[in-house]
C-alpha distance (Angstrom), angle and dihedral (degrees) to the residues before:
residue distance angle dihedral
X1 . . .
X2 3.67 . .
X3 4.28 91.4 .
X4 3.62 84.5 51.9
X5 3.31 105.3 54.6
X6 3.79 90.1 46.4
X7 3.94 91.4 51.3
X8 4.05 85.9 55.4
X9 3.58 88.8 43.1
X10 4.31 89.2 47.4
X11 3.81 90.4 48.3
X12 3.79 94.6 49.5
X13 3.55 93.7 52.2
X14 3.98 86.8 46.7
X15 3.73 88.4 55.4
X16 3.66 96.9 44.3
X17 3.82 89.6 59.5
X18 3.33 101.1 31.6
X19 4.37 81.0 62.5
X20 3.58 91.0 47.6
X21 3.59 91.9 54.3
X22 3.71 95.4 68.0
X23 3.31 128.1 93.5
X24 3.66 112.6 -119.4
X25 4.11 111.0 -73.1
X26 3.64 126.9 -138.8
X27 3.53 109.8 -101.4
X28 3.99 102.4 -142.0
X29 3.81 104.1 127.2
X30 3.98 87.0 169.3
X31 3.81 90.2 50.9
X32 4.04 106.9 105.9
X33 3.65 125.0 -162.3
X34 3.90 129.2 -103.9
X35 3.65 147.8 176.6
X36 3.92 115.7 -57.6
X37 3.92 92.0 13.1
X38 3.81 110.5 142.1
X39 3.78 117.5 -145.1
X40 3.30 124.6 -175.3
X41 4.29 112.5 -143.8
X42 3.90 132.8 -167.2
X43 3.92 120.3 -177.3
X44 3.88 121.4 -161.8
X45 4.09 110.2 -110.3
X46 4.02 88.3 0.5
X47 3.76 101.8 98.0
X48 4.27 88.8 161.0
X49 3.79 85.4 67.3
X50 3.66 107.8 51.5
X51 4.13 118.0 100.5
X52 3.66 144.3 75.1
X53 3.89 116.1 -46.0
X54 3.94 122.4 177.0
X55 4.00 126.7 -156.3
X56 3.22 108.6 -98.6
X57 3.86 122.3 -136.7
X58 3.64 78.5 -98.7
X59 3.47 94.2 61.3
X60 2.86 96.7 -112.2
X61 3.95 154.7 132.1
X62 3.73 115.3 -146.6
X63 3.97 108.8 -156.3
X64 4.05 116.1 179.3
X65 3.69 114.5 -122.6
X66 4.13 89.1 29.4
X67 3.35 102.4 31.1
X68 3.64 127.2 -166.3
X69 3.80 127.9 29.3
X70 3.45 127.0 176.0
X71 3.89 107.6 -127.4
X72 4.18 106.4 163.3
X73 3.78 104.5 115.2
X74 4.00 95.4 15.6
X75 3.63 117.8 118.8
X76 4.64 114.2 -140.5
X77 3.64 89.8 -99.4
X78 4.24 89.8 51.3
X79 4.22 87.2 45.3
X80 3.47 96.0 52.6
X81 3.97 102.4 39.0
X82 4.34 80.6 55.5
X83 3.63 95.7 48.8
X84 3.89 85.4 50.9
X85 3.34 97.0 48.5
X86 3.86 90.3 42.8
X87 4.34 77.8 56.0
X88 3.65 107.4 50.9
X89 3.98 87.7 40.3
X90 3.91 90.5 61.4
X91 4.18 92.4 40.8
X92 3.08 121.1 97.9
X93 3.58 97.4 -143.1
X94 3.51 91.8 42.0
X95 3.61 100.9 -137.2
X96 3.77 113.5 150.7
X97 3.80 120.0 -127.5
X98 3.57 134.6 -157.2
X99 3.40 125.4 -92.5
X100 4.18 127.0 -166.4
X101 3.66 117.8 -157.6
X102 4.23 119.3 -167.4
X103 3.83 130.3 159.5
X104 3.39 112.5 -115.8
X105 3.97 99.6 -178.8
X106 3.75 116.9 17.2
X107 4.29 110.1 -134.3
X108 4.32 101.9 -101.0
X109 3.53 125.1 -102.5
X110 4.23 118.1 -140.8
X111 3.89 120.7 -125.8
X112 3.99 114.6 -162.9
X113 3.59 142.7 165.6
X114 4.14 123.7 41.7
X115 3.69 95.3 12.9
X116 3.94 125.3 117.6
X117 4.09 90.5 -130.9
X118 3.56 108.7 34.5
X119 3.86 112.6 -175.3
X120 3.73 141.7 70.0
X121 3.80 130.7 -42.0
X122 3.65 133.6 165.5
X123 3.67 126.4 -84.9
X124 3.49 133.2 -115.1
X125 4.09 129.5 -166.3
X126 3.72 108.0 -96.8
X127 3.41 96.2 26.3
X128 4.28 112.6 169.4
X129 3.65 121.8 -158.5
X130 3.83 93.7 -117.1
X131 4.07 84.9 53.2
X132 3.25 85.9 59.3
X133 3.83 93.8 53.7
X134 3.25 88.4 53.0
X135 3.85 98.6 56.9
X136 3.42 85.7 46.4
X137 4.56 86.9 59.1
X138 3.73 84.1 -100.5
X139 3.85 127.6 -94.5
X140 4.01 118.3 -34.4
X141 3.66 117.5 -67.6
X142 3.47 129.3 -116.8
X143 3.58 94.9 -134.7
X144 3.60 89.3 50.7
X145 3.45 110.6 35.1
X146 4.01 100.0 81.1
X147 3.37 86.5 37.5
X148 4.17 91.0 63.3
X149 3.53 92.4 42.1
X150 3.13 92.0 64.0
X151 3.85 97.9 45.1
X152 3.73 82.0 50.8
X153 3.88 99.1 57.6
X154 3.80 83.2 42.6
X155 3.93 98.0 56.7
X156 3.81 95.0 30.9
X157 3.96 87.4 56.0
X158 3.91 93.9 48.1
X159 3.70 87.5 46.4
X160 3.81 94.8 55.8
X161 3.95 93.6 45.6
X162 3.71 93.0 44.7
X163 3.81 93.8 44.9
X164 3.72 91.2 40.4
X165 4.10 85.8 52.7
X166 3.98 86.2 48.0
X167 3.92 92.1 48.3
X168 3.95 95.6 54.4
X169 3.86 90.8 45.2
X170 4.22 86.6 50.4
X171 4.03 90.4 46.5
X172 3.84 96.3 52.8
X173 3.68 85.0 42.1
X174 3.56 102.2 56.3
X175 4.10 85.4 43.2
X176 3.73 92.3 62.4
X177 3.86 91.0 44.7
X178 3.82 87.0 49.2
X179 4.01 87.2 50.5
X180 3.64 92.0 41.0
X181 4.10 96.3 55.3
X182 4.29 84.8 46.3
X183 3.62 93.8 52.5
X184 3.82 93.1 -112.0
X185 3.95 125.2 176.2
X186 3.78 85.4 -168.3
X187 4.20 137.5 46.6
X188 3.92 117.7 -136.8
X189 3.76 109.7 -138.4
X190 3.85 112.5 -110.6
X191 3.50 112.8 -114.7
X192 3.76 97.9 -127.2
X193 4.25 81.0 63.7
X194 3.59 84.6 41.2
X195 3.94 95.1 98.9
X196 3.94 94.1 37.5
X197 4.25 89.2 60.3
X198 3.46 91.3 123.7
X199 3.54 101.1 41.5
X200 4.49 115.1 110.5
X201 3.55 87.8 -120.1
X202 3.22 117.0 45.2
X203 4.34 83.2 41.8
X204 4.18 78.6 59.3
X205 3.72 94.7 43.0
X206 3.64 100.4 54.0
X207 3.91 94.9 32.8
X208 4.42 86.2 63.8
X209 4.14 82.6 38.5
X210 3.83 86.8 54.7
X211 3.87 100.2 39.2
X212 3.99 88.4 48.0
X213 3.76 84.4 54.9
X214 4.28 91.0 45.4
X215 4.26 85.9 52.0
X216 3.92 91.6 45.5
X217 3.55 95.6 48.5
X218 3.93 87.2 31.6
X219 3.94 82.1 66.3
X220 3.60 101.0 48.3
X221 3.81 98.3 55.7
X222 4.07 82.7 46.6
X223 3.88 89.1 51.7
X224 4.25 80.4 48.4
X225 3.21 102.6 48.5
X226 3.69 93.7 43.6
X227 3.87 90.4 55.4
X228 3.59 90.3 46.8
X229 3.99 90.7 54.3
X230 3.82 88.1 50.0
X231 3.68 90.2 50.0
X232 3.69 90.2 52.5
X233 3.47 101.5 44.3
X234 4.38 90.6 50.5
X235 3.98 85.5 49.3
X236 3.47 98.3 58.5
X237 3.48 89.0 44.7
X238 3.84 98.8 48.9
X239 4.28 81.5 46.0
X240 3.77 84.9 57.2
X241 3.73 90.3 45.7
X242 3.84 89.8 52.4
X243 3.40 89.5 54.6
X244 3.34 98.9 54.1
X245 3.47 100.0 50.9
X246 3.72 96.4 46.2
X247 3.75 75.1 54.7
X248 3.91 93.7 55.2
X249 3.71 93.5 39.6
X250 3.94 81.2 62.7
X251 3.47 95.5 54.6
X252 3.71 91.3 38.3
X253 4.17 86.3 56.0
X254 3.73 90.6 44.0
X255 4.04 92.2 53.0
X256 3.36 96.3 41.1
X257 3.95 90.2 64.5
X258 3.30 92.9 49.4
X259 3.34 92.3 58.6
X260 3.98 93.6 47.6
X261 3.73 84.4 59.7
X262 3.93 99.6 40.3
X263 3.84 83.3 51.4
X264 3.36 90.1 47.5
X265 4.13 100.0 47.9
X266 3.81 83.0 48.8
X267 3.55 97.0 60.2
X268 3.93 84.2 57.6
X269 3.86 83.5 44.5
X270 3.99 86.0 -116.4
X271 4.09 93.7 118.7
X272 4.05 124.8 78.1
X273 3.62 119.2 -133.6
X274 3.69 108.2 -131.7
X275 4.25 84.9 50.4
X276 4.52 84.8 59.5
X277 3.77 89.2 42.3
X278 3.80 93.4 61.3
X279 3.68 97.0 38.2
X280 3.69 82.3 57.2
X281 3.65 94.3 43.5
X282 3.80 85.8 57.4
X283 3.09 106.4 51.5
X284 4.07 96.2 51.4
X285 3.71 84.4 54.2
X286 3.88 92.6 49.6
X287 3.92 93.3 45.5
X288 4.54 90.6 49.3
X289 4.10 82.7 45.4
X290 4.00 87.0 52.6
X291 4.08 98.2 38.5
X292 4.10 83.4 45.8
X293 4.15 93.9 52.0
X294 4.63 83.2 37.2
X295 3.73 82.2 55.0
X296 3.96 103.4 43.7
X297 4.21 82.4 50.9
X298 3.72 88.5 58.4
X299 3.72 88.3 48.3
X300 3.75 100.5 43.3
X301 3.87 90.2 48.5
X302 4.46 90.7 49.8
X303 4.05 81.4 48.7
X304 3.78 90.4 59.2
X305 3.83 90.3 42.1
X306 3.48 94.9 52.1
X307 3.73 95.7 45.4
X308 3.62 87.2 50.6
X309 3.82 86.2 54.0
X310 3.54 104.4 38.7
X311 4.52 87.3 58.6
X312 3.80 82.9 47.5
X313 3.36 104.7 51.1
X314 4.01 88.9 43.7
X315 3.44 92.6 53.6
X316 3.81 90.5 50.1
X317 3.65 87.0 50.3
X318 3.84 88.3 48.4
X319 4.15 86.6 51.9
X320 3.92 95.7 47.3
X321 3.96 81.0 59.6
X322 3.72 98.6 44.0
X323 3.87 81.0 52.7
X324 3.29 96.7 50.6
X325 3.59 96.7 42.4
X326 4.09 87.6 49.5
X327 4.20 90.5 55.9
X328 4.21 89.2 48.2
X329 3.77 91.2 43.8
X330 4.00 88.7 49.1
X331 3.86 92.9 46.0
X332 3.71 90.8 48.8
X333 3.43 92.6 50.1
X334 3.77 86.3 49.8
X335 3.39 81.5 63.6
X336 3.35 112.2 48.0
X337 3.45 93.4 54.5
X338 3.96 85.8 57.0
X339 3.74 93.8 47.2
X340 3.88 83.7 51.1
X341 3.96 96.6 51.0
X342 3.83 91.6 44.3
X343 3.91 88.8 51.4
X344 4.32 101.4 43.7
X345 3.70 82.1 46.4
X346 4.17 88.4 49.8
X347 3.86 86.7 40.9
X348 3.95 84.8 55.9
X349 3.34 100.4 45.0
X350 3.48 92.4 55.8
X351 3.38 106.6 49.6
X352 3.89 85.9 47.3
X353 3.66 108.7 48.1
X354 3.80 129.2 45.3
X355 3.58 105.6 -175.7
X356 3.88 104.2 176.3
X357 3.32 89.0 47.3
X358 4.07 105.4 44.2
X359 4.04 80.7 46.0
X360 3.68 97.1 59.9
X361 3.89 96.5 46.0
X362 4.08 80.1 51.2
X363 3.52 93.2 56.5
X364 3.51 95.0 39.8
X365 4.03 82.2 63.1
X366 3.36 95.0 41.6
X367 3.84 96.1 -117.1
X368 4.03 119.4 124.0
X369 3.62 128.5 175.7
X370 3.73 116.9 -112.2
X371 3.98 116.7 -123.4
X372 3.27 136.4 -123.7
X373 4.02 126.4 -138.3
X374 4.23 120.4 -167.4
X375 3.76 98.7 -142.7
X376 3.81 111.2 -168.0
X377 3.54 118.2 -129.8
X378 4.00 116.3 -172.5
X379 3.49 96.4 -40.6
X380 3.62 103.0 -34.9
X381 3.89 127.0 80.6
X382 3.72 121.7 -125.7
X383 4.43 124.0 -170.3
X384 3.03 118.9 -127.7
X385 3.67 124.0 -174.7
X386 3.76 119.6 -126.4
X387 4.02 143.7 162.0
X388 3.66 129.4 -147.6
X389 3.84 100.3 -66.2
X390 3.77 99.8 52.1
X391 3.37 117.4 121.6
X392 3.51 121.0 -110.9
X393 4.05 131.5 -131.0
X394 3.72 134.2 -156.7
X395 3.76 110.2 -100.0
X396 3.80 89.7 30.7
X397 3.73 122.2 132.2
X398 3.69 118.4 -152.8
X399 3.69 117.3 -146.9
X400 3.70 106.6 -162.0
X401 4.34 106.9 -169.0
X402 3.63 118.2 -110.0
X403 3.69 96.1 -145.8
X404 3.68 126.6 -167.1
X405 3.75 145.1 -136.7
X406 3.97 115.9 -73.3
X407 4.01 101.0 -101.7
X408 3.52 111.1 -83.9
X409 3.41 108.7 33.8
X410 3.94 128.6 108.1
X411 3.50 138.3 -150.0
X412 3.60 127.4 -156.7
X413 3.96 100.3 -139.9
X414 4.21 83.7 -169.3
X415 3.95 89.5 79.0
X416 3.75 140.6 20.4
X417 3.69 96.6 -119.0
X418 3.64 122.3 132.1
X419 3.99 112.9 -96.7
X420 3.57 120.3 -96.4
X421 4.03 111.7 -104.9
């Protein structure tokens, strides 16, 4: 009775300090968990599983010795009674423990619109939506606003020439590939150059498109006719060699029967020896010279098949580039074309809104657009409207208006002087 009274007392006194330990927690029992959170966990007699653990895209927490639990939508209290209970059901005594749950890094919130900064930057508790603003450098300045709108127009312009450039140069491109891979001695202009025929550069771009084309194919019929010379040259050698060993098969024949007879005297004992032996000797040598001129046939003929193969299998190799070089062209085409969408619609944007400077002549009247924040709820997003003391959650994104010019008025994006009323 005593011992267990003393092991209540022990485990008290374990609990109290293990409490007083921790650093102070953030008291948000409403606050649920979501992806990219970072909490920060410490478990009573489990040293291996204190630290810094983030929810994963999963959502969820990855522990070792218990692995995975899914934490999106749990509040701390929730996470730390389920890593306790995932405790006590691996002990063996089966004693639970005490868990402690804090966030350590808050999942960001995203600011966008008429703000210097736009982006995403980490939450805090508390969090207004004119704080916000403010991490984000606060809305455009005045001073400044004109002064980027012009920059804009500047760099959006540039962009669309020098992608527009790029574009042409990819289009004749991928047309000389295209005429390339068909066996073409001439490029058909694209249609998107169609209209521009007559201008100097596009005359210059497709004449170095077409004389590229006139060197590659220039190379091929070399590589041909080169094969073609080999071929020739081997064939009147292996003719040669036929002749020569119809030639030695001859001789062979004609030996041969003099043998038969010599043979045939010396069975009578007509025939001298040494005469046979170099009849014999003669023919061995005539039947080596006629396997030696078989065999450099054989060798002549592989020479022309390998010449044959060795141009093929280069001008495959020479194809599986051309392809290759067709599908990059294409995808950087692809995006060109994006890159000059994004910057016409840039271009346009600029030289139809001026947001610093529609702001200040709605402040100067006292009138300010409300804002909008997309709260997330589950996994749908909801708006909600707000103004500049709202709080701000985790997860939120905070549309700040763009607003525009009253109707009417102009602004000269050359200079940074106010606009003519």
């Amino acid at each position: 009775m005593i011992k267990k009274k003393f092991s209540q007392i022990a485990a008290s006194l374990s609990l109290a300090a293990f409490l007083a330990a921790l650093p102070a927690l953030v008291m948000a029992d409403d606050y649920k968990l979501g992806v990219s959170d970072r909490v920060k966990i410490r478990v009573q007699e489990w040293p291996d599983l204190n630290g810094e653990y983030t929810v994963t895209p999963d959502g969820a927490v990855s522990l070792p010795l218990i692995g995975n639990i899914a934490a999106v939508g749990m509040d701390l209290n929730d996470l730390a009674k389920a890593i306790s209970d995932r405790l006590q059901q691996r002990s063996e005594r089966g004693e639970r423990v005490l868990t402690a749950v804090e966030i350590a890094q808050y999942r960001p919130f995203v600011i966008t619109g008429d703000v210097q900064r736009p982006g995403q930057y980490p939450y805090r508790p508390g969090l207004t939506v004119i704080e916000a603003i403010g991490i984000a450098g606060g809305y455009y300045r005045p001073e400044l606003g004109l002064l980027r709108l012009g920059r804009d127009v500047a760099v959006a312009s540039g962009d669309i020439h020098t992608q527009s450039a790029k574009l042409n140069r990819l289009l004749a491109r991928e047309a000389r590939l295209k005429a390339t891979l068909d066996g073409r001695d001439d490029i058909p202009l694209p249609p998107e150059l169609a209209k521009q025929k007559d201008d100097p550069e596009i005359a210059a771009i497709m004449k170095n498109e077409q004389d590229a084309l006139a060197l590659a194919n220039a190379m091929k019929r070399g590589e041909n006719t080169e094969v073609q010379s080999i071929k020739s040259l081997y064939q009147n050698e292996i003719e040669t060699l036929h002749g020569h060993v119809q030639a030695l098969t001859q001789e062979h024949d004609a030996i041969d029967t003099q043998l038969n007879q010599m043979r045939s005297m010396a069975a009578r004992g007509l025939a001298l020896a040494p005469t046979m032996f170099a009849l014999e000797r003669s023919s061995a040598q005539v039947a080596s010279e006629q396997m030696s001129a078989e065999t450099n046939i054989v060798r002549a003929q592989e020479s022309i098949k390998l010449a044959e193969q060795r141009v093929k299998q280069a001008q495959q190799d020479r194809s599986v580039i051309e392809t290759k070089d067709l599908e990059k062209t294409r995808d950087e085409i692809a995006e060109a074309r994006e890159k000059i969408v994004t910057s016409t619609q840039l271009l346009h944007e600029a030289q139809t809104s001026a947001p610093a400077e529609a702001r200040e002549q709605l402040s100067q009247s006292g009138d300010r657009p409300n804002f909008v924040i997309l709260r997330r709820d589950g996994k749908t997003m909801h708006e909600v409207t707000a103004d500049e003391t709202t709080l701000v959650a985790p997860d939120d994104v905070i549309k700040i208006p763009t607003v525009r010019l009253p109707s009417g008025t102009f602004l000269n994006l050359s200079r940074a002087d106010p606009p003519t009323r």
